[in-house]
TIKE-373519 format. One record per atom (N, C-alpha, C): z, y negated, x negated. Coordinates in steps of 0.02 Angstrom, whole numbers, plus 50000, padded with zeros to 5 digits. Each point is the difference from the previous one (the first is absolute). Example, Ala and Ser with C-alpha at 12.3 -4.5 7.8 and 13.67 -1.06 7.14 Angstrom:
2
503905028449340;500004994150045;500004994049955;499644994750018;500034994149958;500374994550039;
//
This chain:
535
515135197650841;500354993650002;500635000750042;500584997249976;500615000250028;500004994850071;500024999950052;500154995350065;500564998049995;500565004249992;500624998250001;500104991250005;500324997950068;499934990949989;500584997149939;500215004350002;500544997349928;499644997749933;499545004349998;499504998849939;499524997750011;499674997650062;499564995150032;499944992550011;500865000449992;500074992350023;500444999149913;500355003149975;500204996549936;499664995549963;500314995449967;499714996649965;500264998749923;499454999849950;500214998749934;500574993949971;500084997749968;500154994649939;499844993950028;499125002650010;499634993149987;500005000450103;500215004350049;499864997450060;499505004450013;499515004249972;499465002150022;500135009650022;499664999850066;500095006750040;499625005749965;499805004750014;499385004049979;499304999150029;500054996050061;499384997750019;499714996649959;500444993449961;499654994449948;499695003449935;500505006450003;499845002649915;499305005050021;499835003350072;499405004350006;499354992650010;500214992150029;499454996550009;499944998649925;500324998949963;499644998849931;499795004049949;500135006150020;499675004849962;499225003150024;499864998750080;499465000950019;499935003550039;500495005950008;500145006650044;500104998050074;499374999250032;499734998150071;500255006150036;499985005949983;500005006950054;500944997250012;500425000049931;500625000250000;500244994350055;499644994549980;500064993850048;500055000850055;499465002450031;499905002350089;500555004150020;500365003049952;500165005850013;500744997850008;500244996649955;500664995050014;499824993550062;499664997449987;499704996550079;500225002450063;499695006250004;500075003250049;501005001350011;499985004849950;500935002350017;500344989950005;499914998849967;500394991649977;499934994850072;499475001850004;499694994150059;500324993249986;500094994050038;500144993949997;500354997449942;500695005250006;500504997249956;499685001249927;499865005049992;499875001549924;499504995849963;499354999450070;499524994749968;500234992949995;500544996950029;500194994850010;500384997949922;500525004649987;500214998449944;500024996049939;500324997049979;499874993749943;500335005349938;499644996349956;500325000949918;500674993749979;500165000249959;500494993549978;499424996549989;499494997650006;499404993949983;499894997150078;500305004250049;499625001150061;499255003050010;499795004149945;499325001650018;500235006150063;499545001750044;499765005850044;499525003449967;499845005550006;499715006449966;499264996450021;499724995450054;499394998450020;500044992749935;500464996849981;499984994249947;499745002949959;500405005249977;499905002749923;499225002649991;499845001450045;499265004849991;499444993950002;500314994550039;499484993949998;499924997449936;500574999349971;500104995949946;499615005149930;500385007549999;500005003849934;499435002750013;499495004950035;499735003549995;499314998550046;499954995550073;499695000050032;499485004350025;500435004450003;499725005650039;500115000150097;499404998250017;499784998550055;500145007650057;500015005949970;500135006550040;500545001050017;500654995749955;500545003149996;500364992950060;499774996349995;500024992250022;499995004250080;499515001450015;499895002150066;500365006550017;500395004749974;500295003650000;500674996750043;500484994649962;500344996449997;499994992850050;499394999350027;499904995550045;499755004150075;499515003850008;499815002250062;500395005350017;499985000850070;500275005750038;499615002650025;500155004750036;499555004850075;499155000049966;499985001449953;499204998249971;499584992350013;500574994649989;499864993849969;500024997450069;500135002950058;500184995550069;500174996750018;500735001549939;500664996050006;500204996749920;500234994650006;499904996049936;500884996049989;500245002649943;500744998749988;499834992649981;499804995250050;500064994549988;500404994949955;500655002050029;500614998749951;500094999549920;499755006050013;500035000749918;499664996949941;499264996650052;499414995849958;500444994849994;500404997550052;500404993449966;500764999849962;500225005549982;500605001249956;499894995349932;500314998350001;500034993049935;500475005249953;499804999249906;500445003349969;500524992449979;500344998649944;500364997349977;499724992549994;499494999249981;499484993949973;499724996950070;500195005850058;499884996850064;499094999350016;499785006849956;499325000549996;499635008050064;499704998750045;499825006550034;499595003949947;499615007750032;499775003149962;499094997949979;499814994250063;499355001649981;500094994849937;500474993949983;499884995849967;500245002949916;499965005949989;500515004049942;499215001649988;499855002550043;499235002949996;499494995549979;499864996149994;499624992950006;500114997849921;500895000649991;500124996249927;499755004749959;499895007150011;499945003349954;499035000749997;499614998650042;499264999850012;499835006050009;500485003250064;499815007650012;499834998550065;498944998849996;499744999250042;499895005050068;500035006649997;499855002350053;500695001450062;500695000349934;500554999550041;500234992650029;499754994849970;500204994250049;499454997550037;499305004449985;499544998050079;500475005750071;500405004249972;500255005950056;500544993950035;500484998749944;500444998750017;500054993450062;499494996749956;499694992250042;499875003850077;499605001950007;499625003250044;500435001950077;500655003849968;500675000950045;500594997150018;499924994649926;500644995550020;499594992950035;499544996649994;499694995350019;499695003650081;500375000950041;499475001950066;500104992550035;499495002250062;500074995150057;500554997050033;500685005749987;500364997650023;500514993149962;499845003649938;500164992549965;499794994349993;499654995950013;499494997550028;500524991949992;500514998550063;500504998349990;500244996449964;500245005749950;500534999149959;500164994549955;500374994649997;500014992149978;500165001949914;500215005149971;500384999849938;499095003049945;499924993449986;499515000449956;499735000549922;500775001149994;500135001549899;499815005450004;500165005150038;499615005749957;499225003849995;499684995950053;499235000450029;499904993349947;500054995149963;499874995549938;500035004949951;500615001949984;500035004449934;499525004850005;499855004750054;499705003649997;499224998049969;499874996450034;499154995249989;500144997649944;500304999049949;500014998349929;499905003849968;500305007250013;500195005049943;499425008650007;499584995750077;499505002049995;499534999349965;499904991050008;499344997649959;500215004049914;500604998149990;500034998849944;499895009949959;500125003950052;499675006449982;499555004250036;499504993050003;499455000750050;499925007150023;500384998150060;499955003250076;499794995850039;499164998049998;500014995150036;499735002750076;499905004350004;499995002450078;500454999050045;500765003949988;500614996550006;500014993150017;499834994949945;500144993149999;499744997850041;499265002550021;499594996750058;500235000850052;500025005950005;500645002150078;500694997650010;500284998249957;500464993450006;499904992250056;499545000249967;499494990449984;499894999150090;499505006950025;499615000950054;500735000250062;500355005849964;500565002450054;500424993950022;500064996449950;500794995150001;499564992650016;499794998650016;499534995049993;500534994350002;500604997650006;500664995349987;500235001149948;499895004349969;500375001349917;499924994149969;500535000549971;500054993449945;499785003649948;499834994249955;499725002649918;500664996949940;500534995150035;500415002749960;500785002250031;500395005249969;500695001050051;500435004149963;500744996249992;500285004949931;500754998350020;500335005950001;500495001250028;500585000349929;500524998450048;500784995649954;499965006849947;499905003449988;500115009049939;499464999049963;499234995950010;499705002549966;499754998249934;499915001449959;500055002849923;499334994050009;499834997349930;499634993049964;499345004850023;499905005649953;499465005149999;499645000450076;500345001650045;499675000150066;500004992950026;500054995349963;499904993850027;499124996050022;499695006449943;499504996949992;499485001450076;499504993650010;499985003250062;499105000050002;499825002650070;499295003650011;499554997449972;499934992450013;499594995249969;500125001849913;500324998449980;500165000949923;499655006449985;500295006250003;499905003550022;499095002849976;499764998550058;499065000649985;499604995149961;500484994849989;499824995449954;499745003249926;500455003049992;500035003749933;499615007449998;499674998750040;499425006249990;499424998650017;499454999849956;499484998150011;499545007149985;500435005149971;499565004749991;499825004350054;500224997050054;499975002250071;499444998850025;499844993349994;499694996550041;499165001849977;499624998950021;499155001249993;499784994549909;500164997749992;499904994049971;500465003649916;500505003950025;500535003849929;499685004149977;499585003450036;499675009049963;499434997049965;500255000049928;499434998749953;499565006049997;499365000350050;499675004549976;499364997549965;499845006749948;499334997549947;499265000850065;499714999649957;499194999150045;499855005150057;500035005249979;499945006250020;500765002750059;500514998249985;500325002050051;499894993050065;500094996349961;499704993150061;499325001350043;499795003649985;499295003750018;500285006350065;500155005049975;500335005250023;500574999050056;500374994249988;500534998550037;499735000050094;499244998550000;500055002350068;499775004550045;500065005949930;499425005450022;500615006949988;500284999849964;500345005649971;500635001150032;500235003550034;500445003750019;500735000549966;499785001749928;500865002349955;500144992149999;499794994450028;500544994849984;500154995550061;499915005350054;500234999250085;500584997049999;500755002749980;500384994149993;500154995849966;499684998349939;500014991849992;499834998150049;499325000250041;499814998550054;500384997150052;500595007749999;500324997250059;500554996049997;500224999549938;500634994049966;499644995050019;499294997549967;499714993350001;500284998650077;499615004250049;500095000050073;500584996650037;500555003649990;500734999950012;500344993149960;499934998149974;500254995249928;499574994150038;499464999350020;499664995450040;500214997850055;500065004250042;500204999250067;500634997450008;500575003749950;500924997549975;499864992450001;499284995549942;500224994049975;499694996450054;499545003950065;499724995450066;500664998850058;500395006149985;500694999850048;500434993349969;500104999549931;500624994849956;499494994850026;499394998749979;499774995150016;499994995250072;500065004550044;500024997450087;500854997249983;500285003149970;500854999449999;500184993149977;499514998949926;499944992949982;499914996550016;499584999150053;499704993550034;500524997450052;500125004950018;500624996350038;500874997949979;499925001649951;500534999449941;500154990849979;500775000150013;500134990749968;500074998949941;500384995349963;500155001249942;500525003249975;500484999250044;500665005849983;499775005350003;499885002850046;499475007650015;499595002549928;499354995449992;499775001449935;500765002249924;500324995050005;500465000449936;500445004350002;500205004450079;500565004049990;499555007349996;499465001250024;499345005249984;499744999849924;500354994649955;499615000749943;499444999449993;499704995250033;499205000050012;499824995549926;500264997250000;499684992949928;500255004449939;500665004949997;499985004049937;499285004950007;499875003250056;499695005149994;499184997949997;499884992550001;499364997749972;499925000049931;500664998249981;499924998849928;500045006749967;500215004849993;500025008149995;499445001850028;499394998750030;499324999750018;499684999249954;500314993549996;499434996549918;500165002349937;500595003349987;499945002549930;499815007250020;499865001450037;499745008449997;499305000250046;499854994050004;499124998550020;499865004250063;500404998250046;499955003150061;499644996250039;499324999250010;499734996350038;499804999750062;500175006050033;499804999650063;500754997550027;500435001549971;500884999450032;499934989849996;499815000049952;499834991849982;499524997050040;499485001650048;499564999550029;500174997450051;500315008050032;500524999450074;500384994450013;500424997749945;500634999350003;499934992649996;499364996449947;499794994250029;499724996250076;499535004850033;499895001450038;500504996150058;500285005250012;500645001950043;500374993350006;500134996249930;500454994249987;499744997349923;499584993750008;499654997349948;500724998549943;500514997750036;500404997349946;500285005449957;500085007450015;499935004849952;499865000649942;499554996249988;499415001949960;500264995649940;500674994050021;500014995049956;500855003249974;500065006650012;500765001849969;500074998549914;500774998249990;500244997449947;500565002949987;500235002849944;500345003949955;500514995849984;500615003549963;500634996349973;499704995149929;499595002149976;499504996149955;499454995049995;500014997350076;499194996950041;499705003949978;499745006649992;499315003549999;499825001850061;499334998650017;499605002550067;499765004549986;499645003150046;499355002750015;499545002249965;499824994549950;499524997549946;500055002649936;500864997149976;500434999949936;499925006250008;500455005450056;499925006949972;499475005049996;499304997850031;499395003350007;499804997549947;500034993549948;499895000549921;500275002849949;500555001750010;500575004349963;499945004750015;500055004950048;499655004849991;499345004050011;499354994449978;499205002149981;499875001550063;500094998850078;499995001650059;499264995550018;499534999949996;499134997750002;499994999550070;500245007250048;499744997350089;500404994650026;500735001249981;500414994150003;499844991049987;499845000149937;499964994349970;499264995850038;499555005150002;499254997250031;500224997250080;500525001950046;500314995150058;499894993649983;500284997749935;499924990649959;499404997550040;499485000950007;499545000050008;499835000350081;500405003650035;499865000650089;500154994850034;499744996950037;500094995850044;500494995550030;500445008150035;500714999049980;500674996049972;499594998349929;500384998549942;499724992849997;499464998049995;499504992549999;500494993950025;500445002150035;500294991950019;500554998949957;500375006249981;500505000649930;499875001949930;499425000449990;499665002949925;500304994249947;500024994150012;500284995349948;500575000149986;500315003250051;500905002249977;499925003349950;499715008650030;499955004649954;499684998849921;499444996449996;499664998749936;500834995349953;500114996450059;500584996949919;500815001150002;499775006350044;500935002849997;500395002449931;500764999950011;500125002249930;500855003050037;500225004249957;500245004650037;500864997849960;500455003450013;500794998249962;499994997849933;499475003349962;499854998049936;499594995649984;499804997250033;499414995149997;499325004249964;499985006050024;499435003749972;499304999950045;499534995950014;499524997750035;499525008150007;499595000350060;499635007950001;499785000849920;499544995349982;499715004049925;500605001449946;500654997749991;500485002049980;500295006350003;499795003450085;500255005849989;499445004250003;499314998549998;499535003649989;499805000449919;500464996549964;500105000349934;500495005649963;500235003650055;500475006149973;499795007150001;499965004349976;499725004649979;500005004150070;499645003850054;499995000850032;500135006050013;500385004550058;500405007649991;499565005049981;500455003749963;499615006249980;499505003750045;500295001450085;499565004450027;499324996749994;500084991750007;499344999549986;499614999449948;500324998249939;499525001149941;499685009149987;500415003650032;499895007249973;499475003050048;499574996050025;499655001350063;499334998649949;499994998249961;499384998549947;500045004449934;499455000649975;499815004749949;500294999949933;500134994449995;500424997849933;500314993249996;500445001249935;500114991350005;499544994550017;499225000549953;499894995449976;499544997150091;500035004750037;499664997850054;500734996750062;500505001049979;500415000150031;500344992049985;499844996549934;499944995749966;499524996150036;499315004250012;499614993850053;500084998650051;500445006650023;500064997650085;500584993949986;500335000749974;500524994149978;499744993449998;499404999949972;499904993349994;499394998250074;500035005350029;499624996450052;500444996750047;500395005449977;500534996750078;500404994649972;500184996349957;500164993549969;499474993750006;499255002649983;499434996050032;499974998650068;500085007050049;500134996750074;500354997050023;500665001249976;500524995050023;499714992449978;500024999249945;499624993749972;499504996950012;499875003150067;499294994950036;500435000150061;500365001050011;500474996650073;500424996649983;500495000249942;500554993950009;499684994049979;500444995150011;499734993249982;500074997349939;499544997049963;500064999249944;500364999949964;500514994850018;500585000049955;500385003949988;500105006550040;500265004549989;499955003949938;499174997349985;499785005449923;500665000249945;500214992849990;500144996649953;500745000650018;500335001050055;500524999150029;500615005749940;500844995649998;500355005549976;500584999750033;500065009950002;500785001250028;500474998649990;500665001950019;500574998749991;499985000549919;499975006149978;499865002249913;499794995149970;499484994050000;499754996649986;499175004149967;499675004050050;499545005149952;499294998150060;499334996949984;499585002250043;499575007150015;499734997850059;499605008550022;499735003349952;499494995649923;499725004549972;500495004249957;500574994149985;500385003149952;500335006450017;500334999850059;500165004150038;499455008449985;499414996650025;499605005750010;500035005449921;499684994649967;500105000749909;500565006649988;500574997950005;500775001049983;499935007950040;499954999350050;500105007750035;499425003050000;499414998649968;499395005549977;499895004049944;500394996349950;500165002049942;499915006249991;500295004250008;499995007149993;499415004350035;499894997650036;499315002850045;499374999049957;499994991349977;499404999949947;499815006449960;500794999449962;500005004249936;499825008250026;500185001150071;499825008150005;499325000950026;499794994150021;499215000150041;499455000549912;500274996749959;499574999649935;500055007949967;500505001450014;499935007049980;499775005750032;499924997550055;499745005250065;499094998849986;499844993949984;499354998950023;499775001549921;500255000249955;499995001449925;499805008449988;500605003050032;499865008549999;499365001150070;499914997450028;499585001050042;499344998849983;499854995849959;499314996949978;499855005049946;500565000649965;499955004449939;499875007350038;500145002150021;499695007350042;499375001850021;499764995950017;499194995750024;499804999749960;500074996749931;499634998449956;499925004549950;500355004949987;499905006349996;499425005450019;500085001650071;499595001650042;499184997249980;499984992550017;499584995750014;499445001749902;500445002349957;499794998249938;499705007149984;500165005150018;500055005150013;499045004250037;500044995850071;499395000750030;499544995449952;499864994849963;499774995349965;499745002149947;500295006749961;499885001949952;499725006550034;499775003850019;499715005050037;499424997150021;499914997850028;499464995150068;499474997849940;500084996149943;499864997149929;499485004849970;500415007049986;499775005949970;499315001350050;500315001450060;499715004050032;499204999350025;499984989249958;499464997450019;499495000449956;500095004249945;499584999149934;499965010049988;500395006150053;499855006449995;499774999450051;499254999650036;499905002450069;499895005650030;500195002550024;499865008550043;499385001249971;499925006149973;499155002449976;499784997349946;500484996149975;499444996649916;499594995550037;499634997849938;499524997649968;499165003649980;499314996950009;499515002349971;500264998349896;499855004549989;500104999949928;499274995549958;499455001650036;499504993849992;500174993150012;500244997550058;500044994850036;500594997950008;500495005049992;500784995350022;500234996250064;499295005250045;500154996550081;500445005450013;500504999550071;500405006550036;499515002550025;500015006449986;499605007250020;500164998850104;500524999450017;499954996550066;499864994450031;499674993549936;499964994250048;499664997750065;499695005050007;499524998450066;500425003150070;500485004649978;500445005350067;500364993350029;499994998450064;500384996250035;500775001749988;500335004249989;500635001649982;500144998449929;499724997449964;500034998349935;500264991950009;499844997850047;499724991350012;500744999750022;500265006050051;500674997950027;500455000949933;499935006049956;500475000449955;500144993749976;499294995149980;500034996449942;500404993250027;499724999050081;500434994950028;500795000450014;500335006650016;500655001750013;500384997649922;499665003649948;500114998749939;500144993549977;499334994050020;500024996149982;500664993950050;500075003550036;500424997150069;500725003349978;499895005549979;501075001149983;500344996749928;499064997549946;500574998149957;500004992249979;499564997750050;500114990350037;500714999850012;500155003050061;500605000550032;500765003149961;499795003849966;500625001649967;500144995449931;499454997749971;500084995349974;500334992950027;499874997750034;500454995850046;500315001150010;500335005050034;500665002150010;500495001749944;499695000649933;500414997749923;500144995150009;499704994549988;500054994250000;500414995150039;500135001050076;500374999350040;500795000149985;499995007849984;500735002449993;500094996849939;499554998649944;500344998449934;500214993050006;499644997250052;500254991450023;500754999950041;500225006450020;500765001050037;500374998749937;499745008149960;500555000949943;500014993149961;499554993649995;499994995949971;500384991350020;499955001450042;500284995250049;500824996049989;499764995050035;500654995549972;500785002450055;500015000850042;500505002450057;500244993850018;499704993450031;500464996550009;500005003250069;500454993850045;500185002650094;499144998250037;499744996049970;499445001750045;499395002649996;499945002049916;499795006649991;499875006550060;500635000150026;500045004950035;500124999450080;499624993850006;499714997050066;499205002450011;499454999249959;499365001050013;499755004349929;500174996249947;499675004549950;500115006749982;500595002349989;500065005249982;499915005350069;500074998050040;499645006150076;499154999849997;499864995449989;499284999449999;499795003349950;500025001649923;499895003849947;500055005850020;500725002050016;500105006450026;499615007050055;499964993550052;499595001750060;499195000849962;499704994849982;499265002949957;500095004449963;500464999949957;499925005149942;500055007450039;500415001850059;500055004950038;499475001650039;499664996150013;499364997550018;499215005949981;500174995149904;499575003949976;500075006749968;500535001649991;500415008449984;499795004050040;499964995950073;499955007850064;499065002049975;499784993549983;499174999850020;499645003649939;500564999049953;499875004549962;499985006649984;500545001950034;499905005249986;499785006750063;499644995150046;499645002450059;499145000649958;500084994949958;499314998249960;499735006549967;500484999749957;500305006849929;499775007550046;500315001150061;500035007650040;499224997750044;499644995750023;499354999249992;499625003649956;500064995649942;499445001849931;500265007449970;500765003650027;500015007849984;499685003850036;500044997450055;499545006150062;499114998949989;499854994649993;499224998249968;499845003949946;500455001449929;499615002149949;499985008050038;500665001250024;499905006150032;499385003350038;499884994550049;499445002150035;499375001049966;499924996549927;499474999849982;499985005549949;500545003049987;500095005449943;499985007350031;500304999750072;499835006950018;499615000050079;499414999250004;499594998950047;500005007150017;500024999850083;499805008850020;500645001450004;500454999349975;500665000550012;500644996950039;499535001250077;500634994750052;500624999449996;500165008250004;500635002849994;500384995349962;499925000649938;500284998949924;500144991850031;499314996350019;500024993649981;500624998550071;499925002050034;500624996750080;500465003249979;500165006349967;501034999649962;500124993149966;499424999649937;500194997149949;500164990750033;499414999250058;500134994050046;500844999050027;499985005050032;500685001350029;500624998649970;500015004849937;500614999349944;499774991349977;499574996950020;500004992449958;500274995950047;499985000150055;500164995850032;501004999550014;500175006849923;500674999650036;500454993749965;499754997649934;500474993949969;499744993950045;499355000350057;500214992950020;500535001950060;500115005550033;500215001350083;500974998549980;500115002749910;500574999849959;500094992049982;499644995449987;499864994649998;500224994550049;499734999750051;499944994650067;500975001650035;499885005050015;500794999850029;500525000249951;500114998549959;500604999249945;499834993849979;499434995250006;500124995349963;499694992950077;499835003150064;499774997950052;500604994450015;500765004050021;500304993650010;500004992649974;500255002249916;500204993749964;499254997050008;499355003350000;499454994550013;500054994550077;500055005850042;500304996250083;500384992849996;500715004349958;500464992049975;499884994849976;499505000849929;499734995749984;499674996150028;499385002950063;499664996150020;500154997050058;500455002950025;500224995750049;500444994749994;500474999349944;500464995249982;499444992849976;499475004449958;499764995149955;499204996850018;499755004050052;499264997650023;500484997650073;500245005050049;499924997850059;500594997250009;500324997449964;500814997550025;499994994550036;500494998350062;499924994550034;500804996550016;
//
């Protein structure tokens, strides 16, 4: 490598030394090594952006080795303080470059050195705000907590004469909009909900839940002592309502809590709380109606109506967002969750509302009608090819099971026309498994042929058509648990003395039900929980 300072300190076109061009390429040995000859000035250096060779590495690469190369001295004794606060052009330091980009281990470093004790102080609080925004928002929430704890005067909102709409948004807002953070977001199935407090590989969810908790117990102490200007320049009443359409309920919890009148935020549209936890299918949200809380204002809410004069069942009459219909097995169940949640709303507003019309001049059912349309038509075809698959199957074991009841293992006395086995207790199971897989699969024809037959109106696909479905799936499984019964029976009775033979042939039977239950286990789950246990 050339030292020469002529070629040390030059700079390109764009402003940048050879230090900027070795921090973004990665070359740490080269780094130290210009560090060293360069010392102050060289690391100090701006680009035409104003970045410093410590910006650029925050921002492009976040590489934390090279960071410290560029920041510590004398083996980290000594700390180029200065340089953590060099602002480039945008008037941004390096840990907050670090932060926008969600390069977590270089802006826990960076935090770590530019936030000491001695700053403590320091009155200029835009950039310790920004920072705590652009944490949450690329959850670093370790960082964020150490903010919350350290600064305990921080404001939650603070935005300086340069700054851009985008960084406007602030902390509150912010965690509003993440609920997949929170304990209440991680949709887990049975089994990881099980596991979740035993298993190890999912230690940090753990420790997000953790951290993400403690962040909304810090905002929360913040709230309570918060006025109304305070609340509105923190964004607190937007960031309830950005709660409720992304079903953040513990942030919604707090945040009532903290300040009941929260809870009653209103949109450029009068939508609350309510309006957007029906619009978008938000269930922990909407069940608040119902808390205590709410009891001295529930009669508002039941006969509110919003810019359009669209009353709650009005907008629980609109087809509800994709993420949540696609959370179900098919249309035609996705169709029922639809109409449950049009039924619930419809036992809280007040009557007249049923009947009530919008601006459009259109009521709720019509409404509902008009934007299901297409869902009908794909749920009839979903539950159509689906029945028809089954019934297949179902027609299939029916005609086997039939046969199988009139050839019994071993014949017949040719005198008598009794089974040469009727007296073997394994004969008795054949004849009952037999007689048990083709009850059941017979029903389960019948079932499905009542889908494929069916009229499709909308409430069709409220109780009847899940209920067919769910039995007919019902009797398919039992069947054909029945069927691999009465195979392993004739077996047993055909090669006696032969363990061996008979526990493969057991073994290999039990594999279409083990192929069975988990491929067709969910959509049974869905069913029955939408349609037996729904509340």
């Amino acid at each position: 490598m050339n030292n020469d300072e002529t070629s040390m300190f030059s700079m390109s076109s764009s402003g940048r030394t050879i230090l900027h061009v070795a921090v973004i390429a990665g070359h740490e040995e080269i780094v130290k090594n210009l560090v060293k000859e360069g010392k102050d000035k060289l690391v100090k250096m701006k680009d035409n952006r104003g970045y410093t060779a410590l910006a650029l590495v925050s921002e492009l690469t976040g590489n934390t080795n090279i960071a410290k190369c560029l920041v510590e001295m004398k083996g980290g004794q000594v700390i180029r303080k200065d340089l953590l606060y060099m602002k480039n052009n945008d008037g941004e330091i390096p840990v907050l470059l670090a932060a926008a980009k969600g390069h977590k281990d270089m802006t826990s470093y960076l935090f770590a050195k530019t936030y000491t004790s001695e700053d403590m102080d320091d009155k200029k609080f835009h950039s310790r705000v920004l920072l705590l925004t652009r944490c949450i928002n690329a959850e670093i929430f370790d960082v964020a907590l150490s903010l919350l704890q350290r600064f305990q005067q921080l404001p939650l909102a603070h935005k300086s004469e340069s700054e851009t709409e985008s960084d406007g948004v602030q902390p509150l807002y912010a965690l509003a909009r993440m609920p997949h953070v929170f304990p209440s977001g991680s949709r887990y199935g049975f089994i990881r909900r099980f596991i979740y407090k035993i298993i190890k590989e999912i230690y940090d969810q753990k420790m997000t839940h953790s951290l993400v908790l403690e962040i909304l117990n810090c905002l929360y102490k913040k709230i309570q002592e918060f006025k109304e200007s305070e609340l509105r320049e923190a964004s607190a009443y937007d960031a309830m309502l950005q709660a409720a359409k992304h079903g953040n309920i513990e942030f919604i919890d707090a945040m009532r809590k903290a300040n009941p009148d929260l809870l009653w935020a209103i949109d450029k549209n009068k939508r609350g709380i309510f309006s957007h936890a029906i619009l978008n299918r938000r269930k922990e949200v909407f069940q608040l109606i119902h808390d205590a809380s709410v009891n001295g204002r529930k009669e508002i809410v039941r006969c509110r109506v919003d810019e359009f004069d669209n009353t709650l069942l009005h907008l629980a009459g609109n087809l509800g967002p994709s993420f949540d219909l696609h959370r179900r097995s098919g249309p035609a169940l996705q169709m029922q969750r639809e109409i449950l949640w049009f039924k619930e709303v419809e036992k809280i507003v007040h009557p007249k509302c049923k009947e009530a019309k919008n601006s459009e001049d259109k009521k709720p059912h019509e409404i509902f009608t008009e934007s299901h349309k297409e869902l009908v038509k794909a749920g009839e075809k979903w539950a159509k090819e689906t029945a028809g698959s089954f019934t297949l199957v179902a027609t299939l074991i029916t005609t086997i099971m039939f046969a199988a009841a009139f050839t019994v293992p071993g014949g017949n006395n040719q005198d008598s026309g009794i089974p040469l086995f009727l007296h073997d207790y394994t004969f008795n199971v054949f004849i009952i498994a037999d007689a048990i897989s083709l009850f059941t699969s017979s029903t389960s024809v019948l079932l499905f042929i009542g889908i494929l037959t069916a009229r499709y109106a909308e409430k069709d696909f409220l109780k009847s058509l899940p209920l067919k479905l769910l039995f007919g799936l019902v009797m398919l499984f039992f069947s054909v648990v029945s069927m691999m019964v009465a195979f392993c029976a004739s077996l047993a009775m055909l090669l006696k003395g032969h363990q061996g033979v008979i526990i493969t042939a057991i073994s290999f039977a039990s594999i279409p039900v083990i192929v069975l239950v988990p491929s067709q286990l969910r959509l049974f789950i869905e069913i029955f929980k939408s349609t037996v246990l729904f509340k």
